[in-house]
N, C-alpha and C positions, 0 to 999 in steps of 0.2 A: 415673515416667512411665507412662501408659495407656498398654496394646497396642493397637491400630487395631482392630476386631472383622475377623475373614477375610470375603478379597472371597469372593464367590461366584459360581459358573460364569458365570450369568445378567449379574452386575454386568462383569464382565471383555469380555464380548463385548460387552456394552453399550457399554461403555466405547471397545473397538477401535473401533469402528461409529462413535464421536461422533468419536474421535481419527482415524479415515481421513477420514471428513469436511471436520473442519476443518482436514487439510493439502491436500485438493481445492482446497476455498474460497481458501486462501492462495496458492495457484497459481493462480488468477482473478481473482485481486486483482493480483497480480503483474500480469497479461498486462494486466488494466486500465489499470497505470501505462504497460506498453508502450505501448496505445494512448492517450496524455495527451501520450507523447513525441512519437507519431506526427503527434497534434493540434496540439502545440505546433507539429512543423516545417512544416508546411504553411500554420500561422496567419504565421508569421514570414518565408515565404516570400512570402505574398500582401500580408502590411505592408510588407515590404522593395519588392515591388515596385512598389507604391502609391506609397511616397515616394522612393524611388529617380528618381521624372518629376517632378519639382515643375513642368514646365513645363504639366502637363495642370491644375493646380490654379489657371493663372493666368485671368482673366475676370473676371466678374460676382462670384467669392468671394475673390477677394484674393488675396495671392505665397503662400499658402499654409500646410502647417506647418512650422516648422524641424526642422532637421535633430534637433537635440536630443531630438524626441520620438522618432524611433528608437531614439535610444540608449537613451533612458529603458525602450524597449518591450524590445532585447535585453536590457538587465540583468534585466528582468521572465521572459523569457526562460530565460534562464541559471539563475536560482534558482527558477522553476518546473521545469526541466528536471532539476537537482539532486535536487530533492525527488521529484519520480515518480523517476528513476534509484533513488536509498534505498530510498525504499518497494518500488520491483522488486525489487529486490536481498532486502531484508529480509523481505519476505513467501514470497518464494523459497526463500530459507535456511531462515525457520518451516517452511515445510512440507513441506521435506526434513526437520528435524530432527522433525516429528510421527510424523511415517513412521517413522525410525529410534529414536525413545524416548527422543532426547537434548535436555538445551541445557534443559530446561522453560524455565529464568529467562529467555532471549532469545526465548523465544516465547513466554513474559508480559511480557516489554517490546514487542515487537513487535505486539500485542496491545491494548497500552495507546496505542501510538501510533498504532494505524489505528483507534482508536473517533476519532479527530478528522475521520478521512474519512468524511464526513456522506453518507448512510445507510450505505451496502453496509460499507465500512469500521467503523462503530459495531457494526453487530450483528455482523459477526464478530469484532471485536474485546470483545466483550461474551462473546458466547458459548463465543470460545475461554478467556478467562478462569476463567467458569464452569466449563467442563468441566477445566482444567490445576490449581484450585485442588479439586477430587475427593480424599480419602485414598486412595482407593483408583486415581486415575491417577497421585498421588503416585508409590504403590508400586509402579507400574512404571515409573517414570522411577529409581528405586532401584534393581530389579532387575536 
């Protein structure tokens, strides 16, 4: 097996510098989901309250919508709300674990899952990849 060639000064702080970075970003990423949560209840508060009157729906456009489309809207709800909760949670976690030097693999899965969140999510999910697959951030997640 090949030795890795030695990091050098220059490479290592380089290195901390991308690595403080991209556990900043992950904590903005985070608070983003907070605020999708935040989005979501306010949207669900003003649906609800919408159909909650089907009397105000009745006139010149008909008895209205069923009730059904509510429900249809909170399960939509519910596992949007899941999903930002995860992502909170897991970009959270990455970017404590960036900080501390640990976990790489769950902050290369967690990574791979927020390039699906189209932009913000992609490029840092992009670039935290790039810099976590380094030999030489390797060998500090080693050390």
């Amino acid at each position: 097996m090949e030795t890795p060639p030695p990091v050098t000064e220059d490479q290592r702080r380089k290195d901390n510098e991308h690595l403080g970075l991209l556990a900043v970003f992950h904590f903005v990423v985070s608070g983003l989901a907070v605020l999708g949560i935040a989005f979501l209840l306010v949207h669900y508060q003003l649906m609800s309250s919408i159909f909650a009157h089907p009397e105000r729906w009745q006139g010149a456009h008909g008895p209205g919508p069923p009730k059904a489309i509510l429900d249809l809207f909170a399960w939509f709800y519910l596992v949007m709300g899941v999903m930002f909760a995860s992502a909170c949670l897991a970009n959270l976690l990455s970017g404590i674990f960036l900080r501390q030097r640990k976990y790489r693999m769950f902050s290369l899965i967690v990574a791979g899952l927020d390039c699906v969140q189209i932009p913000v999510g992609t490029a840092l999910g992009v670039f935290t990849i790039i810099v976590l697959l380094r030999d030489s951030v390797r060998l500090q997640y080693e050390a």
